[in-house]
PATORPA-844451 format. One record per residue (C-alpha): residue in one letter; z, y, x. Coordinates in Angstrom, 2 decimals, decimal comma. Example, Ala and Ser with C-alpha at 12.3 -4.5 7.8 and 13.67 -1.06 7.14 Angstrom:
2
+-----+---------+---------+---------+
| res |      up |   north |    east |
+-----+---------+---------+---------+
|   a |    7,80 |   -4,50 |   12,30 |
|   s |    7,14 |   -1,06 |   13,67 |
+-----+---------+---------+---------+
This chain:
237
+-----+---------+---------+---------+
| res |      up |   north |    east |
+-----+---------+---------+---------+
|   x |    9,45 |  -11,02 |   20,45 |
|   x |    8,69 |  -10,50 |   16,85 |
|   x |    8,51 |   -7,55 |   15,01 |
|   x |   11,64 |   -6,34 |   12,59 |
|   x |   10,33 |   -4,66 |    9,39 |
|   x |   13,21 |   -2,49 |    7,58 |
|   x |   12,69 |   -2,37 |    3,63 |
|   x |   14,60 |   -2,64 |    0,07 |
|   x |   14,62 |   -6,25 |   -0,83 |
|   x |   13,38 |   -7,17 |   -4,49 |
|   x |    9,65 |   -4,96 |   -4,48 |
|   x |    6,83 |   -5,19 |   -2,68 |
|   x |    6,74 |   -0,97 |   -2,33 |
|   x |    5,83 |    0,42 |    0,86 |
|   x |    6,92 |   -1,77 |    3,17 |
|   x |    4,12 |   -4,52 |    1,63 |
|   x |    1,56 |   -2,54 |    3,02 |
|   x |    3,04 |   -3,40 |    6,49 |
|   x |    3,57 |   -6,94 |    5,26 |
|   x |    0,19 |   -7,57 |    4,31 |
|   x |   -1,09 |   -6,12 |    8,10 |
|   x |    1,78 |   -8,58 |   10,02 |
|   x |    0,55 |  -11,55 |    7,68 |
|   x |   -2,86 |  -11,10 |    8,55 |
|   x |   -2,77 |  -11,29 |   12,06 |
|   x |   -0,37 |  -14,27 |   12,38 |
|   x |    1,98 |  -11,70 |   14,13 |
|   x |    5,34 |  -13,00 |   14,18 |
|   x |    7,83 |  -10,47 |   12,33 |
|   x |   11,39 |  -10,68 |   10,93 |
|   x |   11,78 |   -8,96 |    7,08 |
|   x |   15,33 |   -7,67 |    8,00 |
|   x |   17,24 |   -6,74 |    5,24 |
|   x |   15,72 |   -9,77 |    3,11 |
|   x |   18,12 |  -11,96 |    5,72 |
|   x |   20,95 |   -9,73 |    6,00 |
|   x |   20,49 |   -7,30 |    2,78 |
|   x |   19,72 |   -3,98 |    2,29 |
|   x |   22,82 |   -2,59 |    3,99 |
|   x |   21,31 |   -3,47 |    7,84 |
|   x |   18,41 |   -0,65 |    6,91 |
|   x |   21,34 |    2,21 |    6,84 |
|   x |   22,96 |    0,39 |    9,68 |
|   x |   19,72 |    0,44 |   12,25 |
|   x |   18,95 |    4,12 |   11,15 |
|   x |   22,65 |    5,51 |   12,26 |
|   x |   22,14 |    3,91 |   15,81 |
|   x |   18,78 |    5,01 |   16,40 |
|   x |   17,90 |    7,82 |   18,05 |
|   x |   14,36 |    8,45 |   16,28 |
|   x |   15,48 |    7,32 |   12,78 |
|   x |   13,47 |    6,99 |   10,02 |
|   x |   13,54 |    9,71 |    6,84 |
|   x |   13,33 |    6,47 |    4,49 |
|   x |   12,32 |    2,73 |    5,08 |
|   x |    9,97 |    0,82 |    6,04 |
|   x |   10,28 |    1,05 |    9,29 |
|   x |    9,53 |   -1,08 |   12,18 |
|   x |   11,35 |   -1,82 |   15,34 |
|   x |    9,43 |   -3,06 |   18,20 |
|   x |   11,54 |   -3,92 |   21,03 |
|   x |   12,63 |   -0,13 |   22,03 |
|   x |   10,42 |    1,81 |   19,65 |
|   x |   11,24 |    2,14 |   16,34 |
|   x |    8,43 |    4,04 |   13,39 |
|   x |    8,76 |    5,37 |   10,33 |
|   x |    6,04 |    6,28 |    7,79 |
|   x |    3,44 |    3,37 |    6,53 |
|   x |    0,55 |    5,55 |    8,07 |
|   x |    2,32 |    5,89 |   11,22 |
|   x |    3,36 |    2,03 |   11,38 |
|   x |    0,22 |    0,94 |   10,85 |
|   x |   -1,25 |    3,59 |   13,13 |
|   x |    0,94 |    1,94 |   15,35 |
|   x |    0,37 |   -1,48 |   14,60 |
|   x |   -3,40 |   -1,39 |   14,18 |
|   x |   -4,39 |   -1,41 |   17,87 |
|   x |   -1,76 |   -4,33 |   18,89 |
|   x |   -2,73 |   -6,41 |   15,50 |
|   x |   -6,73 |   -6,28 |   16,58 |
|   x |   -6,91 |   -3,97 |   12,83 |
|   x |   -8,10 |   -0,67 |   14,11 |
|   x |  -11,43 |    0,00 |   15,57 |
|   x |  -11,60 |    1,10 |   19,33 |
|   x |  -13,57 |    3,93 |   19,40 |
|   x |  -10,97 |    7,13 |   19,30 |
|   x |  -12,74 |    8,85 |   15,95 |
|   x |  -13,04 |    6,08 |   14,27 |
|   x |   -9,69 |    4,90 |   15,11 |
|   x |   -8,77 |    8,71 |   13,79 |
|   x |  -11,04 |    8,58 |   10,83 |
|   x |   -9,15 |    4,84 |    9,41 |
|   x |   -5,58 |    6,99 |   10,09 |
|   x |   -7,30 |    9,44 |    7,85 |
|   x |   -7,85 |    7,21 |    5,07 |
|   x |   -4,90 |    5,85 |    5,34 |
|   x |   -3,12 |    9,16 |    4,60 |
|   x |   -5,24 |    9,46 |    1,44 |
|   x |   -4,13 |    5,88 |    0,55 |
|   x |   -0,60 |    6,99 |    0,61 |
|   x |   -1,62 |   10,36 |   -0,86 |
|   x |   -2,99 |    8,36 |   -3,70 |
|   x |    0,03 |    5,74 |   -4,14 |
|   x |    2,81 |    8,96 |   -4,36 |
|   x |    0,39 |    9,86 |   -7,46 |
|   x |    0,78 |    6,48 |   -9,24 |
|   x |    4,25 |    6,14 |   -8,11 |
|   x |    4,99 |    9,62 |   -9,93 |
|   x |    3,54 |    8,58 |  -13,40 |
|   x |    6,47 |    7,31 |  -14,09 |
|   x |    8,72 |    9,72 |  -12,61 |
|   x |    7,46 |   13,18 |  -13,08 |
|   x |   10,61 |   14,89 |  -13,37 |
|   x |   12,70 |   13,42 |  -10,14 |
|   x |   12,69 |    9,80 |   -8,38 |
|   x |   16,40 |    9,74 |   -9,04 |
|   x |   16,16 |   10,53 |  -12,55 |
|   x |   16,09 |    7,18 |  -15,40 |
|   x |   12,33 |    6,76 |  -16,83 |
|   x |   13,85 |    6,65 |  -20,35 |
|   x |   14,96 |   10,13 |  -19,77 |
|   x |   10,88 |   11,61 |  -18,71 |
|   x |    8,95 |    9,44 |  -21,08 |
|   x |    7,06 |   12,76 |  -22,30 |
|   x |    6,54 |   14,20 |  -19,37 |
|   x |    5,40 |   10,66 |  -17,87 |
|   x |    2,61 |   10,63 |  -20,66 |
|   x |    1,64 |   13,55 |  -19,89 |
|   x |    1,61 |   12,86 |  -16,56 |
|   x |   -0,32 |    9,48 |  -17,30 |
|   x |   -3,12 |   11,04 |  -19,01 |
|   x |   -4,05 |   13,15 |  -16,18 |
|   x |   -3,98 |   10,34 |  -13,81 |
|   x |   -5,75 |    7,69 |  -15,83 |
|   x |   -8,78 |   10,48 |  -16,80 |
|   x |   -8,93 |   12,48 |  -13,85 |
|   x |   -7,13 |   11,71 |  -10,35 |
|   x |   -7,78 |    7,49 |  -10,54 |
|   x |  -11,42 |    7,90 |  -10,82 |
|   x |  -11,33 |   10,81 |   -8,24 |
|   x |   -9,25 |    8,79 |   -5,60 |
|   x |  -11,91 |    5,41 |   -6,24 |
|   x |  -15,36 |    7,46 |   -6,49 |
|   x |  -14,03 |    8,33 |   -2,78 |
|   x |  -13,50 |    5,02 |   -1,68 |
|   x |  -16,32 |    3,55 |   -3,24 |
|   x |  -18,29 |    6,65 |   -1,71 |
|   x |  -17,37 |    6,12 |    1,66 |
|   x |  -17,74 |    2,11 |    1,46 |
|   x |  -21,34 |    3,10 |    0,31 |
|   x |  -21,64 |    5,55 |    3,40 |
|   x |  -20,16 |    3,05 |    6,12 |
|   x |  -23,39 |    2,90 |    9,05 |
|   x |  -21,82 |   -0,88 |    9,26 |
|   x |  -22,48 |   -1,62 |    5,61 |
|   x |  -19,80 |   -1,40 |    2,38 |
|   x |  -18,39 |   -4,51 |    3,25 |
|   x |  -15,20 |   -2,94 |    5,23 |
|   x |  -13,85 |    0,96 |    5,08 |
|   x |  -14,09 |    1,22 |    8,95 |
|   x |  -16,59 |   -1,02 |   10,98 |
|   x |  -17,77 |   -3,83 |   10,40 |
|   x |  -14,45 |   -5,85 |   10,26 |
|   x |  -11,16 |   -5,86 |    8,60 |
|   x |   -8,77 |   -3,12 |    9,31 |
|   x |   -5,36 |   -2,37 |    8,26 |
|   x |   -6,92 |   -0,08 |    5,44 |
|   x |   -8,60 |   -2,61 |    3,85 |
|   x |   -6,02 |   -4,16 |    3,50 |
|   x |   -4,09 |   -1,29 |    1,93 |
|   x |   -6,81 |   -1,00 |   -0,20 |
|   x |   -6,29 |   -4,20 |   -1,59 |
|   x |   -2,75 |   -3,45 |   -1,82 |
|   x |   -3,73 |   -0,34 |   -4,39 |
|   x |   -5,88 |   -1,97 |   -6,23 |
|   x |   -3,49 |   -4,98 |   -7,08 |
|   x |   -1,00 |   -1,97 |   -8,00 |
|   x |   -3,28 |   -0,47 |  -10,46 |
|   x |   -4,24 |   -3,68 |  -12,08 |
|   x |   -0,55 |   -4,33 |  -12,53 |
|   x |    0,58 |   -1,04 |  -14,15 |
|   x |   -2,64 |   -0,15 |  -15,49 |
|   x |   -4,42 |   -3,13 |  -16,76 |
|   x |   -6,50 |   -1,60 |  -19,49 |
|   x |   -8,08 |    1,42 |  -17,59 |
|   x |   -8,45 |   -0,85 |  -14,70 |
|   x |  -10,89 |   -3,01 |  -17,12 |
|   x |  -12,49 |   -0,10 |  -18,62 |
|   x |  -13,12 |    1,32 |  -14,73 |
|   x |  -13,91 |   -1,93 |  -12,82 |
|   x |  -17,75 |   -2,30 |  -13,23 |
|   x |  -17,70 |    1,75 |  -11,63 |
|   x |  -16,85 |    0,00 |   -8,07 |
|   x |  -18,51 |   -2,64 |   -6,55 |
|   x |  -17,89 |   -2,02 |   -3,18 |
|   x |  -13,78 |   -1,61 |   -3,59 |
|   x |  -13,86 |   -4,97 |   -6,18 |
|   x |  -16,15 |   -6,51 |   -2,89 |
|   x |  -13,41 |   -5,55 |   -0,22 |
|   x |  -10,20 |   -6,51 |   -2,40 |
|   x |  -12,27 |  -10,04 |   -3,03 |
|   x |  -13,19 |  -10,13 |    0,64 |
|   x |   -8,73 |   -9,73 |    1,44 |
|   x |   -7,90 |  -11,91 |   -0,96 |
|   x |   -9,77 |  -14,73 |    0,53 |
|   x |   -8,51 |  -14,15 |    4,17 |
|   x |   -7,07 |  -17,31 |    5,09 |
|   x |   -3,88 |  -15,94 |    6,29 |
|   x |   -3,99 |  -12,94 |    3,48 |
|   x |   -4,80 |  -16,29 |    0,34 |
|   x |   -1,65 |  -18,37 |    2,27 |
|   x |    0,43 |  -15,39 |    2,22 |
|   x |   -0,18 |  -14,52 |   -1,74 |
|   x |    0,88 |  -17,86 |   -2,68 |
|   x |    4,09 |  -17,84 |   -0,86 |
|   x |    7,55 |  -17,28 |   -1,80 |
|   x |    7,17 |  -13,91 |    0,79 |
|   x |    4,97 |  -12,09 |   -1,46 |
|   x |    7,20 |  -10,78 |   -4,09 |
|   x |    5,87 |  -10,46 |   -8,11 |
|   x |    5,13 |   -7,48 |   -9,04 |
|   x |    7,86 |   -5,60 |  -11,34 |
|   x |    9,39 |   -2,46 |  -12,91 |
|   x |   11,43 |   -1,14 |   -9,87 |
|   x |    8,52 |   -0,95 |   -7,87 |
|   x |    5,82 |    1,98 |   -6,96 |
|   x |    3,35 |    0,86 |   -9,56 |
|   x |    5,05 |   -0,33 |  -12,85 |
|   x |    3,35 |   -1,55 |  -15,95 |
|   x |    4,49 |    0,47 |  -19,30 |
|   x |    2,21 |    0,21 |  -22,16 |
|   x |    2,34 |    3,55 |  -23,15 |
|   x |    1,35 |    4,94 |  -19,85 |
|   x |   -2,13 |    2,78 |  -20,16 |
|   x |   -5,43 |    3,70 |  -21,68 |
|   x |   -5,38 |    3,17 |  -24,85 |
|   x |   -7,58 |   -0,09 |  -25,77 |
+-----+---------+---------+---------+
């Protein structure tokens, strides 16, 4: 049976971070309200008894998850992208946490004031906002990945292990993010991580992960979604 994912159509956002784990293992999965529109997600979440607080969500035959962390918690063990051990099976749920942590952050650069308010209407609070996030939390949330990459007993080429997991993946997914709505302090920051620019090259060249980029399934980036390029939230060149 495959897997039903529950997400807005027209971004990537939070439900690409499931995406990118399905694609990877070849698991078969339906992207719900791309087929029927967004209207199913409301639809599945009054019938449910454990409904989600927004998407994605997954449904899995009787169990249906909320929360990308969660999911892929989830997910990780059926997909073969979580270690086995129990702490280090708790310590990849952990990073995941900051990954989301860390993707609220970039998501409220451009809306400091209230997700429901119009960007036009918070430009000086976003630049505001923008400065502290280009100077002082990106290079904060990276030196830690990059640390802990550095620290891995199994070598920096993977967060956990030695092998992909679901939060290298997400990592990737991040990264791509900041490149898009950042492009100029991602250029200026690059050569500062070797280790994350390894891992994103190392998921971008999974077989499944390269087929999967250059499909018609992996959406462009663009200015509805969690990470959205405005020039005058970049570094200055």
């Amino acid at each position: 049976m495959a897997y039903e994912l529950y997400y807005w159509t027209g971004i990537q956002g939070r439900g690409e971070y499931i995406r990118l784990a399905l694609e990877a293992a070849g698991a078969p999965y339906r992207d719900v309200a791309r087929e029927e529109g967004d209207q199913v997600i409301a639809a599945v979440s009054n019938e449910v008894s454990t409904p989600s607080f927004a998407p994605p969500f997954l449904r899995d035959g009787d169990v249906v998850v909320g929360q990308v962390a969660a999911i892929l918690l989830y997910l990780g063990d059926k997909l073969d992208l979580a270690p086995k051990d129990a702490a280090l099976r708790l310590w990849t749920h952990q990073i995941q946490l900051t990954i989301a942590d860390f993707v609220l952050e970039g998501h409220d650069v451009h809306h400091p004031i209230g997700a429901g308010e119009y960007y036009e209407d918070q430009k000086p609070e976003s630049k505001r906002r923008a400065l502290e996030f280009r100077e002082q939390r990106v290079p904060k949330f990276l030196d830690w990945f990059e640390r802990i990459l550095a620290r891995n007993p199994k070598g920096p080429a993977h967060l956990v292990g030695s092998r992909l997991s679901y939060v290298d993946l997400s990592l990737f997914q991040v990264m791509d993010g900041l490149i898009y709505a950042f492009p100029t302090l991602m250029g200026e920051l690059a050569p500062r991580y070797p280790h994350i620019k390894a891992v994103c090259a190392t998921v971008a060249d999974h077989p499944k992960i390269r087929a999967y980029l250059a499909s018609d399934r992996r959406l462009p980036s663009n200015e509805n979604d969690l990470f959205r390029h405005y020039p005058e939230l970049d570094a200055k060149p």
